[in-house]
C-alpha positions as CSV (number, residue, x, y, z in Angstrom):
1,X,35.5,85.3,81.7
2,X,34.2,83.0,83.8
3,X,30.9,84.9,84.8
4,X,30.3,85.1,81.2
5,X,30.7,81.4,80.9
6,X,28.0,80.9,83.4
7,X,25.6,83.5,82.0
8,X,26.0,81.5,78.9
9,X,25.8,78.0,80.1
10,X,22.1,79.6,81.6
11,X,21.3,80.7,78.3
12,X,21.9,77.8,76.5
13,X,20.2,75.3,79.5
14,X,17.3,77.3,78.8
15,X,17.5,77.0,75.4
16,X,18.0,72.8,75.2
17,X,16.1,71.8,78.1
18,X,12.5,72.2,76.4
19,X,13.5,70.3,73.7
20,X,14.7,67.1,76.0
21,X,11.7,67.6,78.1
22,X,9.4,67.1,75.1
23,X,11.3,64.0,74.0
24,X,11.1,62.9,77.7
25,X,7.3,63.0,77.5
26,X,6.9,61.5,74.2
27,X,8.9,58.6,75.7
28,X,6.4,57.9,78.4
29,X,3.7,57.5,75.7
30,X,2.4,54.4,73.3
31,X,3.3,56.8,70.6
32,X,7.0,56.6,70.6
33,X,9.6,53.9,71.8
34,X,13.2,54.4,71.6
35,X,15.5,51.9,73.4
36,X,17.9,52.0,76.1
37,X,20.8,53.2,74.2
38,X,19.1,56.2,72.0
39,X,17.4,57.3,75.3
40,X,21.0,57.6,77.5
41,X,22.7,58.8,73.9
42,X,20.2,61.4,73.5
43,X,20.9,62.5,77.1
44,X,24.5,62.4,77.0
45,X,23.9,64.6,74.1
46,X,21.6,67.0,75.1
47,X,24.4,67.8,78.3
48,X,27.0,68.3,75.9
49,X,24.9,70.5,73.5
50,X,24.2,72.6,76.4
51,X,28.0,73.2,76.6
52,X,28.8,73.8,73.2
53,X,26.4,76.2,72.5
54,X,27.1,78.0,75.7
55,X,31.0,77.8,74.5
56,X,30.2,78.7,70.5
57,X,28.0,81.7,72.1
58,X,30.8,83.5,74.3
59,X,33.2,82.7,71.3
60,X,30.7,84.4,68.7
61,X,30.8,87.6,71.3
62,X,34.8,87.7,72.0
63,X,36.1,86.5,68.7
64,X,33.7,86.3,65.9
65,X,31.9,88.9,65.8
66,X,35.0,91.6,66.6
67,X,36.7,90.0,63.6
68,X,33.9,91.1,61.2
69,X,33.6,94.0,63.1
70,X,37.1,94.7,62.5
71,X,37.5,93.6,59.2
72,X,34.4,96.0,57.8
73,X,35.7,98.9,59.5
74,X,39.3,98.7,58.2
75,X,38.0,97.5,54.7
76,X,35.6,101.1,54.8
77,X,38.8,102.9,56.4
78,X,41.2,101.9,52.8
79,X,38.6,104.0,50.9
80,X,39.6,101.3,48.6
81,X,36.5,100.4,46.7
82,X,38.1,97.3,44.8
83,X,40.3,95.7,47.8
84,X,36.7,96.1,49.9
85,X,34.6,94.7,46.5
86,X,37.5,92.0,46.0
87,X,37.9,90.7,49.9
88,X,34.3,90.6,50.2
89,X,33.3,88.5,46.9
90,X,36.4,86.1,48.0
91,X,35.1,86.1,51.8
92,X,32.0,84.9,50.2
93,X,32.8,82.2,47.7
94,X,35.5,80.7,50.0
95,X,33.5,80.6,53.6
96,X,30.7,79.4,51.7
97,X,32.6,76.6,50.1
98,X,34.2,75.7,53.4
99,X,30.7,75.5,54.8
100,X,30.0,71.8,56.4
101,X,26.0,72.0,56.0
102,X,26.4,72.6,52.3
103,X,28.9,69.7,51.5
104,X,26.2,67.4,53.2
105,X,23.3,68.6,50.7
106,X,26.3,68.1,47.5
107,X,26.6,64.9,48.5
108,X,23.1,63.8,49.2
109,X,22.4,65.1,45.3
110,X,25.5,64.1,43.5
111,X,24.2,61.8,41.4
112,X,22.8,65.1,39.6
113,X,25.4,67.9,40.5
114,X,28.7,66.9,40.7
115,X,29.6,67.8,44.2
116,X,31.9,70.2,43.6
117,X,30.3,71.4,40.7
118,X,27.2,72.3,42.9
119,X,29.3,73.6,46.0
120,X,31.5,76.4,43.7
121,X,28.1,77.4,42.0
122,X,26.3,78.0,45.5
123,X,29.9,79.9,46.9
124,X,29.8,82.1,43.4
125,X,25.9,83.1,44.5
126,X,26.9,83.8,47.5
127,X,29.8,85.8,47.4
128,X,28.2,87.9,44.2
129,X,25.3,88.9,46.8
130,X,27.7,89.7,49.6
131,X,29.0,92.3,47.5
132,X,26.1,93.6,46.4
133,X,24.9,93.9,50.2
134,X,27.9,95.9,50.7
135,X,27.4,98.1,47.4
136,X,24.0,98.4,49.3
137,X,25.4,99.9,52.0
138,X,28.1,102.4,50.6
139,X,25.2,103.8,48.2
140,X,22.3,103.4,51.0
141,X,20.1,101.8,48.6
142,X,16.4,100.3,49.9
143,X,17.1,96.4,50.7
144,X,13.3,95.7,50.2
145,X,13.3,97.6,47.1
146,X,16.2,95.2,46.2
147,X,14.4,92.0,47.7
148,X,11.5,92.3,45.7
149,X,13.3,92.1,42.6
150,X,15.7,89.5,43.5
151,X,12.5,87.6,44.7
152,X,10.3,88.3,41.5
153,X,14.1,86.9,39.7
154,X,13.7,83.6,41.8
155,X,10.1,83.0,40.8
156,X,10.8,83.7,37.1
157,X,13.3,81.1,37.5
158,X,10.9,78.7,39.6
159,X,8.3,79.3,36.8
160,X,11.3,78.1,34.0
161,X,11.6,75.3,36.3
162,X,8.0,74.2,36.6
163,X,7.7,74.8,32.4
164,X,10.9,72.5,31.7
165,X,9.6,70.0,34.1
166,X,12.2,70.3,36.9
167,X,9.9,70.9,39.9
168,X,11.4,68.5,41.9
169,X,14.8,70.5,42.3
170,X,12.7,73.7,43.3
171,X,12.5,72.5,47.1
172,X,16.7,71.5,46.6
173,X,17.1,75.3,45.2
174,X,15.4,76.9,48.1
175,X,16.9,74.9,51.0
176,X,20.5,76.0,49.5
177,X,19.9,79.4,50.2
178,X,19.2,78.3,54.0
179,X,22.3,75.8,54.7
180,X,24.9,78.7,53.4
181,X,24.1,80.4,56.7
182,X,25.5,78.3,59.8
183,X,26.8,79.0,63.0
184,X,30.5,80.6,61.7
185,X,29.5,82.7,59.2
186,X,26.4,84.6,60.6
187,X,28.1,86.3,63.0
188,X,30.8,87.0,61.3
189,X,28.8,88.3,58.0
190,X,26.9,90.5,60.3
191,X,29.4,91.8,62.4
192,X,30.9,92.9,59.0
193,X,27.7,94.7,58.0
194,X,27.9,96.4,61.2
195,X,31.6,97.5,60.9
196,X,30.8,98.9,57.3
197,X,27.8,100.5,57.9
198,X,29.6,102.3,61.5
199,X,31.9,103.5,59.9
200,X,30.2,104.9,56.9
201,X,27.7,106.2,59.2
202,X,24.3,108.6,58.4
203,X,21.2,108.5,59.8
204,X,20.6,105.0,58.2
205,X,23.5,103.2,59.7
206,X,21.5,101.4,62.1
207,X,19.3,99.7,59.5
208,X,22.5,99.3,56.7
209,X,24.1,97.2,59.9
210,X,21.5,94.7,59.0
211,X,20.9,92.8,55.3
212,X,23.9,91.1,54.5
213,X,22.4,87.6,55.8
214,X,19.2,87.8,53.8
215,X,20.8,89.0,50.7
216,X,23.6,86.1,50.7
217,X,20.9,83.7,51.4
218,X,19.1,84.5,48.0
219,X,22.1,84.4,45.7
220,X,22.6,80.2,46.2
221,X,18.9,80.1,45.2
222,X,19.2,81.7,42.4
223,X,22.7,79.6,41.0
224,X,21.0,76.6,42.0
225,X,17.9,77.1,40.5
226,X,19.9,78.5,36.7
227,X,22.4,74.9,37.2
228,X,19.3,73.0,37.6
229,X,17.5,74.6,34.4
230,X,20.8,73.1,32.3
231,X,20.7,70.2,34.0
232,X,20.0,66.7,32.3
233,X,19.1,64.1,34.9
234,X,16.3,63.3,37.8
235,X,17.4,63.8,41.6
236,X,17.8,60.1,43.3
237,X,17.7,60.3,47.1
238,X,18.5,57.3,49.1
239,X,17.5,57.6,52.6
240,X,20.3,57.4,55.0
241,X,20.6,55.4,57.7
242,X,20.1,57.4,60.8
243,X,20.6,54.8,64.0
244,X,22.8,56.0,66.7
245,X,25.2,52.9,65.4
246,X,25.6,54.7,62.3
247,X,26.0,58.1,63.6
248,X,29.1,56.3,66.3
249,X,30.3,53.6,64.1
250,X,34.1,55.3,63.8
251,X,33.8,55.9,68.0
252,X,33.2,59.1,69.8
253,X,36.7,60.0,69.2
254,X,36.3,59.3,65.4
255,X,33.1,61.4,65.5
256,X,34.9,64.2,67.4
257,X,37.5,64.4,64.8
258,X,35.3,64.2,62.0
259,X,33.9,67.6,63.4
260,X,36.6,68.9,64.0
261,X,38.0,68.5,60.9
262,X,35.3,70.4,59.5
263,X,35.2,73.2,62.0
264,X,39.1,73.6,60.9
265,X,38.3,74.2,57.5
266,X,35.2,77.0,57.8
267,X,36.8,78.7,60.7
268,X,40.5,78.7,59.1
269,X,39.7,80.8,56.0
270,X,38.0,83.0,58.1
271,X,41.2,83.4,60.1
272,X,43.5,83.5,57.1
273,X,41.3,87.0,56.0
274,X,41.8,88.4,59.1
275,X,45.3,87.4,59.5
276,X,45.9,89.1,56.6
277,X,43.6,92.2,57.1
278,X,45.7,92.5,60.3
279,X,49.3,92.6,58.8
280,X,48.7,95.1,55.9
281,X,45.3,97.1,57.2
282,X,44.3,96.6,61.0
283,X,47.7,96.9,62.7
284,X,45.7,95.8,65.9
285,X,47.1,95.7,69.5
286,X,48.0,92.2,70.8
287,X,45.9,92.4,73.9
288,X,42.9,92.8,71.3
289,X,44.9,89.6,69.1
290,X,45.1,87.3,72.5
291,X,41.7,87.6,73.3
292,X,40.1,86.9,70.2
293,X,42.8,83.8,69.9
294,X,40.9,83.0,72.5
295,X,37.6,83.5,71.6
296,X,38.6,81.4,68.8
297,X,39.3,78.4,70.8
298,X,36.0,78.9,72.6
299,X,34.1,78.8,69.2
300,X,36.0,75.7,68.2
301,X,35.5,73.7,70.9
302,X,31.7,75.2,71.1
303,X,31.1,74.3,67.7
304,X,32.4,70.7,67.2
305,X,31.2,69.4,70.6
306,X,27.8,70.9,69.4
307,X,27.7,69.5,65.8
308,X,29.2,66.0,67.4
309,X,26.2,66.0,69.8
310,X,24.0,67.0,67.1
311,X,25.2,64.1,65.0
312,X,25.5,61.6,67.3
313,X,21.7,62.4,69.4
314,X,19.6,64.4,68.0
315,X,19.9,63.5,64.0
316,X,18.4,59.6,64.9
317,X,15.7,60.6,67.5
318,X,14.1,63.4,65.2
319,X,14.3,60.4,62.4
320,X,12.9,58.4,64.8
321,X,10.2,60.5,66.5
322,X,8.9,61.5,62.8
323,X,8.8,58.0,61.6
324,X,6.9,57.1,64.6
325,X,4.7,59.8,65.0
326,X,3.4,59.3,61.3
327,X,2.1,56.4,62.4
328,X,-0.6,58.1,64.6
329,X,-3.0,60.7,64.6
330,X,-2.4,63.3,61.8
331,X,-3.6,66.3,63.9
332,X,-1.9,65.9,66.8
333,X,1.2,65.1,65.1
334,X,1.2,68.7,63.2
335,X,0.6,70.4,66.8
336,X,3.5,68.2,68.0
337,X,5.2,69.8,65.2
338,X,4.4,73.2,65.8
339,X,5.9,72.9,69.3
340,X,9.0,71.3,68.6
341,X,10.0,74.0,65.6
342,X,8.8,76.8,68.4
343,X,11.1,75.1,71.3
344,X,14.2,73.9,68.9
345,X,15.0,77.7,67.8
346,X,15.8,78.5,70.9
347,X,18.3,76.3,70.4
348,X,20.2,77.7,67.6
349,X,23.6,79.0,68.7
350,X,23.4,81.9,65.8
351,X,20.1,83.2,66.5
352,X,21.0,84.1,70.1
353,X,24.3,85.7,68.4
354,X,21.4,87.9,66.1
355,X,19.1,88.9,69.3
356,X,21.8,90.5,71.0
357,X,23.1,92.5,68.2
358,X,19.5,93.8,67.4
359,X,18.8,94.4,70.7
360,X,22.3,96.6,71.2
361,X,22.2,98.1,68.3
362,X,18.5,99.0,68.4
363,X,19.0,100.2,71.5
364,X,16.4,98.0,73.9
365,X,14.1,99.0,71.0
366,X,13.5,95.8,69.8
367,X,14.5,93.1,72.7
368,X,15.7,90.1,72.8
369,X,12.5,88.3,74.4
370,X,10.1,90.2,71.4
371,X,12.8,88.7,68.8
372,X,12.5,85.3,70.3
373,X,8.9,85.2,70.6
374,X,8.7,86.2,67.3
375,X,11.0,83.4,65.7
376,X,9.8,80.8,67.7
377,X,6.0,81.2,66.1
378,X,7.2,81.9,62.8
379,X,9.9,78.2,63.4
380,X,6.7,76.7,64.5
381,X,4.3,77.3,61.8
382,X,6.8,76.5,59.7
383,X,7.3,73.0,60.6
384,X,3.9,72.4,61.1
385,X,3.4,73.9,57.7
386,X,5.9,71.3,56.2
387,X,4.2,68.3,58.3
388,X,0.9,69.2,56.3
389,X,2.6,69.5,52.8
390,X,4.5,66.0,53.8
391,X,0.8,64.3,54.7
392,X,-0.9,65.4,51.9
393,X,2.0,65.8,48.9
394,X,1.8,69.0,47.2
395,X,4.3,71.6,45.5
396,X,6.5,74.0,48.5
397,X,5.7,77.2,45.9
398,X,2.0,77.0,47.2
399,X,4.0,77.8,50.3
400,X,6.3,79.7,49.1
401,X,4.6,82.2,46.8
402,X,1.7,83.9,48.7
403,X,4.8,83.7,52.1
404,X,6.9,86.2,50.4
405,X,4.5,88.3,49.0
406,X,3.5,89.0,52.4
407,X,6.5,89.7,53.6
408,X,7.4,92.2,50.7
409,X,4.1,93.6,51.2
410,X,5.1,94.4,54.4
411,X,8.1,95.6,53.8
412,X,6.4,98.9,52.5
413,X,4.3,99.6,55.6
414,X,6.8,98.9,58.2
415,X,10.6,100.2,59.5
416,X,13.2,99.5,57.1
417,X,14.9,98.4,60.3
418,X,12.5,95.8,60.9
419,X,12.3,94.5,57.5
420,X,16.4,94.1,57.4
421,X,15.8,92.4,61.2
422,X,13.2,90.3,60.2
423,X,14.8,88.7,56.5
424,X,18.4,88.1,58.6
425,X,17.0,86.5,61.1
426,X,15.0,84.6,58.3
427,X,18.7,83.3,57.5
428,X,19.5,82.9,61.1
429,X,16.9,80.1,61.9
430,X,17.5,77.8,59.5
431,X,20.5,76.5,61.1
432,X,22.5,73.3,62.0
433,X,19.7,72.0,64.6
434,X,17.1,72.3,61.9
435,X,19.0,70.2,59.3
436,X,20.1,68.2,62.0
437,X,16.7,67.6,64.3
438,X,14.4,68.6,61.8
439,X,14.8,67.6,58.8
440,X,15.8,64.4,60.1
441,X,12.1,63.9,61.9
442,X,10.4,65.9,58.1
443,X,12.3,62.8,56.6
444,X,10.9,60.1,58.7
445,X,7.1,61.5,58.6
446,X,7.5,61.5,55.1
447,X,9.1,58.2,54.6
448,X,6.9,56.9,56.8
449,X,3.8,58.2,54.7
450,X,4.7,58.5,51.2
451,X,7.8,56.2,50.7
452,X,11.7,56.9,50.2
453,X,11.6,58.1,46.6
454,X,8.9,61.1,48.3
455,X,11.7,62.6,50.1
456,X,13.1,64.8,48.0
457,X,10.2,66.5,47.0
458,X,8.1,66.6,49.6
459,X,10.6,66.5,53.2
460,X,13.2,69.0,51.6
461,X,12.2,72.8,51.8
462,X,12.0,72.3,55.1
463,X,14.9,75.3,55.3
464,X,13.1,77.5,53.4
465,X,10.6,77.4,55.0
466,X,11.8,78.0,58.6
467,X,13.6,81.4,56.9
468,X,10.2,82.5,55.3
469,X,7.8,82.7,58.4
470,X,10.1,84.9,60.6
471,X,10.0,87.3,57.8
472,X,6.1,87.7,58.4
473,X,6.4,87.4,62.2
474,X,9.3,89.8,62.9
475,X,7.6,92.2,60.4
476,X,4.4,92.3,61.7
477,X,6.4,93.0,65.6
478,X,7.6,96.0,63.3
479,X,3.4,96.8,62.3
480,X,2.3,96.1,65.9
481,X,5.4,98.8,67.4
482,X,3.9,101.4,65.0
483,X,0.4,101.0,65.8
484,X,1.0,101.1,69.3
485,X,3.1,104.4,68.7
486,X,0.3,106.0,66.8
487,X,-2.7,105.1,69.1
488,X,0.0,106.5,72.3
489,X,-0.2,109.7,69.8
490,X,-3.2,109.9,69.2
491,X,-4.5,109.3,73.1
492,X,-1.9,112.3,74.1
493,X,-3.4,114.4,71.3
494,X,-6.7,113.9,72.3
495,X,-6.1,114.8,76.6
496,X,-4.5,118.0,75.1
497,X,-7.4,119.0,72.7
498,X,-9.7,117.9,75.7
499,X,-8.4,119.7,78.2
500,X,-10.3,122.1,80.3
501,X,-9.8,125.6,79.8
502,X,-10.3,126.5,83.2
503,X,-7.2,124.5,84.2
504,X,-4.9,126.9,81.7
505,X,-3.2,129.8,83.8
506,X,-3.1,133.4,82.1
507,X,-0.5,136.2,83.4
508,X,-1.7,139.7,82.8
509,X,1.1,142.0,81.8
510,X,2.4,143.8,84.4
């Protein structure tokens, strides 16, 4: 256990340390001044995010991800269509519910949506789609075949939206399909893919294993977007304050709880399901129940020292850093952007939970290094994608629109593999760093630029954006593996037709 601690702790030094050293050097600079106290909270935070995720990670891989594992192979085993229909849409609605990033965005809107209104309409999306991914998998149906129309659904809605004068909820709409995926449920969701799609089996299984993610992050959007058609106000947004004395004013111990607190409520449905699945389905050993108890406590600790850190550090200095940066040169503050949505992805405790499970079950096909290359460009023209839209103030659908109908174009030409690798880890990316780094330093560019009551429309969509690019960069790793397999073909095809005659050996029959 302990050597898996340190490989993760590596990992997840790795993965933090660009980030701080980028902050570092924009301290050095005219461009951006923090004071004494956000520099040494920043650093106190960075050491402890280092520690949770390495924590959350080793807990993802001894507790989490066995539990869905577990759970979507016993489901499968009942040859119970309703329980496993049933479980799955109440897995859904409840996790999602329970899901801290999504109670931050109710309450940042409830002057519109009644919080919990808004947070039992986003749980219904998702917990209708999760069963529909599942149904995907028993019957083995195309999931791009099944994203294009659910897309082409979202933009007929967007275009309702746009014709009844309620563009400024569309960025709101997409950004809910991103914060429904955080660090506890990703794993778990695809582990549960995986479980379902093993023990179904077939020659598709390996591509089945993967969908679930993508396909729970569009039903949100869609709920959002049909509650926002009936809806009969304007958004207000009133920008939080985001000092470090806000972020500590009930203590560290007060902040700790707060976290916890929320941890305690995402991660205990979760157990409840599986305590339950145990007693009347699994029947597991209790060496198998003591280790992921304690994968469990690794994945709590992990998660609320990371979310405090989070919180506490990195919320004000991306607020800061934005608000400052706005201030300067336009171009180099888009390239700063680009580098800081490449770096911060690394960063994201579920996305290094996603490599590893497409590099196993893809057997080294696709690795981990391509996968992270590939998210890191497509997290990086994202945010410098969002920077431009903040600077110059126009509609996320000019983003949005031509974005996924190149990734659904794709999906035609390439792997079905890679297109159900590439719109999970579209999910996966848009996690609790990005709303809690980015979107803070989005915020303060924007605020900066074009005022407070800008925010909402032009500074959120930020999510959605960092899970459309991945979709185009993952796929086109997917178009770049099959070229390179078909000019390998075509070279061995051509020294065989080439071949000299001469060099062929003929037996006469003796």
């Amino acid at each position: 256990m302990l050597k898996a601690l340190l490989g993760k702790l590596k990992e997840s030094l790795l993965s933090v340390v660009p980030v701080v050293v980028i902050v570092l050097v924009l301290c050095l600079t005219p461009l951006v001044n923090l004071s004494g106290r956000e520099l040494v909270t920043f650093l106190i935070c960075s050491v402890l995010l280092i520690f949770g995720i390495a924590l959350f990670n080793l807990g993802a891989d001894i507790a989490m991800s066995p539990m869905g594992s577990y759970m979507g192979t016993g489901l499968t085993k009942s040859r119970n269509l309703k329980l496993l229909l049933s479980v799955t849409f109440l897995m859904g609605l409840l996790i999602t519910v329970a899901e801290p990033d999504l109670s931050v965005l109710a309450t940042q809107v409830k002057d519109v949506f009644h919080e919990t209104r808004l947070i039992i309409t986003v749980g219904v999306g998702v917990g209708l789609f999760l069963l529909m991914a599942v149904l995907k998998i028993i019957f083995n149906k195309s999931l791009s075949m099944l994203l294009m129309l659910f897309y082409m659904l979202l933009f007929a809605l967007a275009a309702l939206m746009l014709e009844g004068g309620k563009s400024g909820f569309i960025p709101l709409c997409f950004d809910s399909g991103g914060v429904t995926t955080g660090p506890i449920t990703v794993p778990f969701i695809m582990s549960l893919g995986l479980g379902i799609a093993s023990t179904i089996g077939g020659h598709d299984a390996e591509e089945n294993s993967f969908g679930l993610v993508a396909l729970c992050s569009v039903g949100p959007i869609a709920s959002v977007m049909i509650l926002a058609i009936g809806a009969t106000g304007h958004i207000t947004y009133v920008l939080p304050d985001y000092s470090v004395e806000a972020a500590l004013h009930a203590g560290v111990f007060g902040l700790l709880v707060e976290k916890g607190l929320e941890v305690v409520r995402a991660l205990g449905l979760i157990i409840l399901f599986f305590v339950i699945m145990q007693h009347f389905v699994l029947k597991l050993p209790k060496d198998r129940i003591m280790h992921i108890i304690v994968g469990i406590v690794y994945t709590f600790i992990g998660l609320v020292v990371f979310l405090s850190a989070v919180t506490a550090g990195f919320m004000p200095i991306g607020f800061k850093i934005g608000e400052e940066l706005a201030e300067g040169n336009e171009s180099f503050l888009i390239g700063f952007s680009f580098v800081i949505g490449a770096v911060t992805v690394l960063a994201e405790p579920a996305v290094h939970v996603l490599n590893k499970q497409v590099e196993e079950v893809t057997g080294g096909t696709v690795t981990k290094r391509s996968m992270m290359v590939a998210l890191a460009i497509g997290v990086g023209v994202s945010i410098g994608l969002s920077v431009i839209r903040a600077i110059f103030g126009f509609s996320i659908l000019y983003y949005l629109i031509p974005g996924y109908f190149i990734s659904l174009a794709l999906s035609i030409f390439v792997p079905r593999l890679y297109t159900a690798i590439a719109f999970d880890s579209g999910g996966v990316a848009s996690g609790p760093l990005t709303s809690g780094f980015i979107l803070p330093l989005i915020i303060g560019v924007c605020a900066a630029l074009r005022g407070e009551e800008s925010v909402m429309s032009y500074a959120f969509g930020i999510v959605a954006m960092v899970a459309m690019t991945p979709l185009i960069t993952i796929q086109a790793l997917g178009f770049k593996a099959i070229a390179a397999r078909a000019v390998r073909e075509r070279i061995v095809m051509k020294r065989i037709l080439d071949a000299d005659d001469e060099q062929i050996i003929y037996f006469d029959n003796v």
